[in-house]
N, C-alpha and C positions, 0 to 999 in steps of 0.2 A: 453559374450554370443552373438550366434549368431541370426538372425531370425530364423533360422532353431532349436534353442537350445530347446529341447524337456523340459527342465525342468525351461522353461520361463512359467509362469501362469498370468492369467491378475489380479491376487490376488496379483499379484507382482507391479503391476502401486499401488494398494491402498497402499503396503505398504512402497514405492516410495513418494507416497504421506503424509502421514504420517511423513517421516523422513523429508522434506522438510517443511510442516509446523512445526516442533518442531525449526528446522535451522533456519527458518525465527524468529518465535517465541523469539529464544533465541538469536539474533541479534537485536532484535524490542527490550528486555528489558532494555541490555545492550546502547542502543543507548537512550531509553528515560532515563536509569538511568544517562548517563554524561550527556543530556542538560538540566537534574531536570524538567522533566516532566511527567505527568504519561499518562500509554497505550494509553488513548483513545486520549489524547491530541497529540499523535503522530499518531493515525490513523486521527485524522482532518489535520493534515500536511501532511500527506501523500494526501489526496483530495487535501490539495491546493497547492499542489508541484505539481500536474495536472493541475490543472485550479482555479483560482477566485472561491467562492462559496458564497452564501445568506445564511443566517444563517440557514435560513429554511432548505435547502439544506441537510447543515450539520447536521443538527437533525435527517431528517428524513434517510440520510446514517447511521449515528452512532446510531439512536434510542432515540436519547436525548431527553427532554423536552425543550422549550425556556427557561427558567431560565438555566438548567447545558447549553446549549449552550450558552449564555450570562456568566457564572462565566468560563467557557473552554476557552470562544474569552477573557475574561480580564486579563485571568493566559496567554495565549500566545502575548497579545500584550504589559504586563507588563515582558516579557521575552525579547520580540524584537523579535519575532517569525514569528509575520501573525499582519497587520494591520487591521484598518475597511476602506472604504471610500464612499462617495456618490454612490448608484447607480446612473447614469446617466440618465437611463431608469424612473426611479421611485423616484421623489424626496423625497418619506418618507423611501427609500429602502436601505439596507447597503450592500455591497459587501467585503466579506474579500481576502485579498492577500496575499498571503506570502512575506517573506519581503528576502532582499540580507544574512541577519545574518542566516536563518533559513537554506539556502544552503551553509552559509560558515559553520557552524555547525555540521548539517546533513550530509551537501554532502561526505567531507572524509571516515563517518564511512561507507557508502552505495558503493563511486564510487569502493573500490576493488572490492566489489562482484558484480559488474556490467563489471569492466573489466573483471575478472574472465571467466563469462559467454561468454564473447565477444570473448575472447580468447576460451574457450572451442568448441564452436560454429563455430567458424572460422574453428576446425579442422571437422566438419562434413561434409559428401555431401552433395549438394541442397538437396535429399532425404530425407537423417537424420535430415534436419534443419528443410524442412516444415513439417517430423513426430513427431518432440521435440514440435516444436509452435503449431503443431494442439492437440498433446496431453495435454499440462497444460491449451491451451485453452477449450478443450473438462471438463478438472480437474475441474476448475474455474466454465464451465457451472454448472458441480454436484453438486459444493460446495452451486452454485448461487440458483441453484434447490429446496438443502433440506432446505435452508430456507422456515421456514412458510408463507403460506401467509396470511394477516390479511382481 
């Protein structure tokens, strides 16, 4: 389809979107099913496959309580997932890491569909590329949006 394609609807991005979260979805199970982890414990690895986080942190991303964050941080660091270590900053404060195991693990199941993209991507114009990025980031803001806020 082209710009011009008369029978392109923007009803078509939600149902774009749609299929792409079920993709992900059904990639996120199968990836926490081989490292015997469940979802949420793989959405906190994905935060620390970003950055270090405070437990705090992690709660109030995932929504957890301090205790399920404390029984989540001792199921991944009884896996060899994510560590704890000093905060620096705060000597009563804990900072978790992910650790070398959690991207020899991880990374396989994720790096195809990252080359994938890169490959896919690579065949678009500068045009195509900045409408593809501004679009799933525009997705991202809505998804960010309909959450409630407290």
């Amino acid at each position: 389809m082209t710009e011009s394609d008369p029978t392109m609807d923007p009803a078509d991005l939600v149902s774009a979107c749609r299929r792409l979260y079920a993709a992900i979805d059904t990639l996120d199970a199968e990836a926490a099913s081989r490292v015997g982890v469940t979802r949420n414990d793989l959405r906190c690895l994905n935060l620390l496959a970003e950055r270090p986080a405070k437990p705090g942190q992690i709660g109030a991303k995932l929504g957890l309580t301090s205790g399920s964050v404390t029984a989540l941080l001792d199921r991944l660091e009884k896996a060899g997932l994510a560590m704890r270590s000093r905060d620096p900053n705060d000597r009563r404060g804990v900072i978790i890491h992910p650790t070398d195991h959690l991207f020899d693990v991880l990374g396989p199941i994720y790096a195809g569909v990252a080359s994938r993209i890169r490959e896919v991507g690579g065949q678009y114009s500068p045009d195509e590329l900045r409408a593809a990025v501004k679009h799933l980031n525009d997705a991202c803001e809505a998804y960010e949006d309909a959450v409630p806020k407290v």
